[in-house]
N, C-alpha and C positions, 0 to 999 in steps of 0.2 A: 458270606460263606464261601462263594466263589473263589474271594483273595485270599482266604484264609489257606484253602487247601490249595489253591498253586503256590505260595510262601513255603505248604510242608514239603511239595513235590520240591522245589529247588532245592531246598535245602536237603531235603534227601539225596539228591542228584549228586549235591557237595558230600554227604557224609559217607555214600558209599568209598568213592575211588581215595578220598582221607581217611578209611580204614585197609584202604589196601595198600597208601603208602606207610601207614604206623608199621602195619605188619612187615612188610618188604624191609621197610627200614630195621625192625627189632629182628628181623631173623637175619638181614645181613650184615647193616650195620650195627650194631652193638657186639655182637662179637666181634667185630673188626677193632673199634675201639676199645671192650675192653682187656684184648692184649695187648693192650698198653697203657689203658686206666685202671683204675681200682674202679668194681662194680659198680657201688653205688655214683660214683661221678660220673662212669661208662653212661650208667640211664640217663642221670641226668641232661648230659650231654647231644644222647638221642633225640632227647627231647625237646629240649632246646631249635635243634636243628629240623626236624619235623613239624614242630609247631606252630615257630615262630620264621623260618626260610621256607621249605621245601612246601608245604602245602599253600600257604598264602603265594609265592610265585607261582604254583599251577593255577589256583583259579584268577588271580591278577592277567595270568595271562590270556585266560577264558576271557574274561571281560574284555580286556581292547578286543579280540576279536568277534565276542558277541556282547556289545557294550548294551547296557539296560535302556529298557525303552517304557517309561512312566509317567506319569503325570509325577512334577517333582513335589508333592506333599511331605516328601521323608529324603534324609540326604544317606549317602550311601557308606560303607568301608571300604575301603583299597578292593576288596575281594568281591565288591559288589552287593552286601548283604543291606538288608534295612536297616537303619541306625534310629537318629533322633529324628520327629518329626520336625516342619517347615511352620514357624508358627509366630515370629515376628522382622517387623523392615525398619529400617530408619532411612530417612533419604536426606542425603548432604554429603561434603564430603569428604574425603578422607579425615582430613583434619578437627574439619568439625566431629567428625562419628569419634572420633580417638578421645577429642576435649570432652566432648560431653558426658562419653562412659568415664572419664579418671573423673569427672565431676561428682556423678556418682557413686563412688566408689570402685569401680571398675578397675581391673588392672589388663593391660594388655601381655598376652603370653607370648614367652619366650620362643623363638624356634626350634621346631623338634630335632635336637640336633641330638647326639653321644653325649658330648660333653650335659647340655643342659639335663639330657636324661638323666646322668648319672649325678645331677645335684639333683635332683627331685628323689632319689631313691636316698640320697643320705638323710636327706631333710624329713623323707618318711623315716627312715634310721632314728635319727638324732631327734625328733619330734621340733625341727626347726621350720617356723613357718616361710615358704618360697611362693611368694604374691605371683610370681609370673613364671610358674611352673609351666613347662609346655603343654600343649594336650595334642591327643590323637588326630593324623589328621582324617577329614570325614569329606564326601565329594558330593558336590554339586554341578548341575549341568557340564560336568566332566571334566572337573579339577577340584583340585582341596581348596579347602578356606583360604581366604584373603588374609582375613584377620581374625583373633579368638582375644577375648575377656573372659575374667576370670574373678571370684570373688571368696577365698577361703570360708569355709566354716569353721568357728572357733571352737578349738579344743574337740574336733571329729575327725582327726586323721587325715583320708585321701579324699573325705567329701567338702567338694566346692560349689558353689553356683560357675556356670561356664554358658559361653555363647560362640557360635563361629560367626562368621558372614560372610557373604560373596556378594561382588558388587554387578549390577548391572546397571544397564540405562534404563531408561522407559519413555512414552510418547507423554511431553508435559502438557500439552494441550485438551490433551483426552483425559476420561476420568480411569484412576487409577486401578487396572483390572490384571487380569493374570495373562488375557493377550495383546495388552499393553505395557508390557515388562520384556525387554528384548536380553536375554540371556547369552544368545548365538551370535547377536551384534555389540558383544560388547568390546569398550575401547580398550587399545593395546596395552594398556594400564590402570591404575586403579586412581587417577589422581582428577580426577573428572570436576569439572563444578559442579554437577547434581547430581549423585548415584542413588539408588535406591540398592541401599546394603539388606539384602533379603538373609534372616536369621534362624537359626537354627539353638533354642534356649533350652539347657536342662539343667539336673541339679546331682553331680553325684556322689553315693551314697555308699559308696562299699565297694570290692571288688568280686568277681567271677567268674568262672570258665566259659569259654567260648561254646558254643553246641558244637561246631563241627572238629574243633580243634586241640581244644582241651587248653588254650591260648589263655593267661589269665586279660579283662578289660575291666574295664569299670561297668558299674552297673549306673544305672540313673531312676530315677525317682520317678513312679509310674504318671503322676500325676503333671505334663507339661506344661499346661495350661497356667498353671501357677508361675512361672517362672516367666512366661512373657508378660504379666501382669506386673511382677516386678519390676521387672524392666521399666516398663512404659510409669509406673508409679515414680521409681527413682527419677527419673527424666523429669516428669512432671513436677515431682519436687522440689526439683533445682529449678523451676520454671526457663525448661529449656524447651518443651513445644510448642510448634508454632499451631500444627492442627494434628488430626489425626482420621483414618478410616483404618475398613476392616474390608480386609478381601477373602472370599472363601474359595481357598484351594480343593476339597472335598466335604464330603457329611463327615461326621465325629466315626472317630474311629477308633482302635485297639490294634497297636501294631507292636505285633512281635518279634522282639531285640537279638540282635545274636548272643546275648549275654545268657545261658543257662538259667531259664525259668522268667527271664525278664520277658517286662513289655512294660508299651508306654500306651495313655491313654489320650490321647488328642481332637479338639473340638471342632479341626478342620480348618480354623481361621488364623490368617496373619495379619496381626492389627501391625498397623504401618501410620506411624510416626514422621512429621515432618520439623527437624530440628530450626530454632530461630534460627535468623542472621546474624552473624556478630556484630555488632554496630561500629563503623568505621573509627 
């Protein structure tokens, strides 16, 4: 109950001064622009530039200088909002993590570049399937994804199965816990012999407006749980694990997306996988 209503209080916090810049913005800029656009592209254009720069740089920059401070059960947006929950790990390393998702079907995603964006919006155009579409990036212990997988759904549009992950270390001697996963000391790169790629699994399903922004994002599938099961099923099925445990980041919870109406329901657990060795 507690988290529920500090979640509404921030978000409040964000939706006010994001209605004062719509306003500011339509009352000085769109007439600015539109003499010299035709109205309806005038809005458009407002909109665009409020939506998608002008508000997301103000609270971006609220965060570096009041950067979140949580237990990491949930990874964040650039703007600091609650996204997907934290809900499965694979440990190995890069290579291996890369080999064993293309094994099971897994695609690794593109980087979120202009260019790659602008194939992903033809490809929703042209209804042409793009396996390694980019995705949003989403943060953890205060940087975006390492890596993201990705898995089309056939013949649903923009819904895919998708996973990030960020790597870290952890004490391999001790049993595998949440203050045994060193985040803050992790090494200068991602190429490590043993990481533990801590994951972030959804599925999504549509698209929606942002609450505070009117931003279009993806929505994703209330049910998370389900998709770390895949995970760890595929894996298994290629008989690529070697063991596996579950560690509990919190009790189950119901966390509310910044996606208009969304939320996700999560059990609180990261089942964490330990991929085989490759045999010399």
């Amino acid at each position: 109950m507690i988290g529920n209503v500090s979640r509404f209080a921030k978000r409040l916090v964000v939706l006010v001064p994001g209605i004062i810049i719509a306003y500011l913005s339509f009352r000085n800029l769109l007439p600015y622009i539109h003499r010299r656009l035709p109205i309806g592209f005038a809005i458009f254009v407002t909109y665009v530039l409020v939506a998608y720069i002008f508000i997301p740089a103000l609270f971006r920059g609220y965060r570096i200088l009041r950067p979140a401070k949580h237990v990491p059960f949930y990874c964040v947006t650039p703007d600091g909002f609650a996204s997907d929950p934290i809900n499965v790990g694979i440990i190995g390393t890069r290579r291996q993590l890369i080999t064993a998702m293309e094994a099971a079907g897994w695609s690794v995603a593109d980087p979120h570049t202009s260019k790659n964006m602008s194939r992903q919006v033809l490809s929703f155009i042209f209804r042409r399937e793009y396996r390694n579409a980019p995705v949003s990036n989403l943060y953890l212990f205060g940087r975006k994804q390492d890596i993201a997988f990705e898995i089309p759904v056939a013949g649903a549009g923009v819904s895919r199965h998708h996973t990030r992950f960020w790597a870290t270390t952890f004490e391999e001697k001790k049993r595998l816990a949440v203050h045994t996963i060193h985040w803050h000391h992790r090494k200068s790169h991602v190429y490590g012999d043993n990481l533990l790629w801590v994951g972030a699994a959804s599925l999504d399903v549509g698209l929606a407006p942002i609450r505070h922004n009117f931003q279009l994002t993806h929505l994703i599938h209330p049910d998370t749980n389900q998709e770390r099961e895949l995970i760890v099923a595929q894996l298994r099925k290629q008989h690529l694990v070697d063991r596996q445990t579950v560690i509990t980041l919190d009790k189950p919870y119901r966390l509310m997306n910044r996606a208009l109406t969304a939320y996700a329901n999560a059990d609180g657990m990261m089942r964490v996988v330990w991929l085989k060795k490759s045999k010399p």
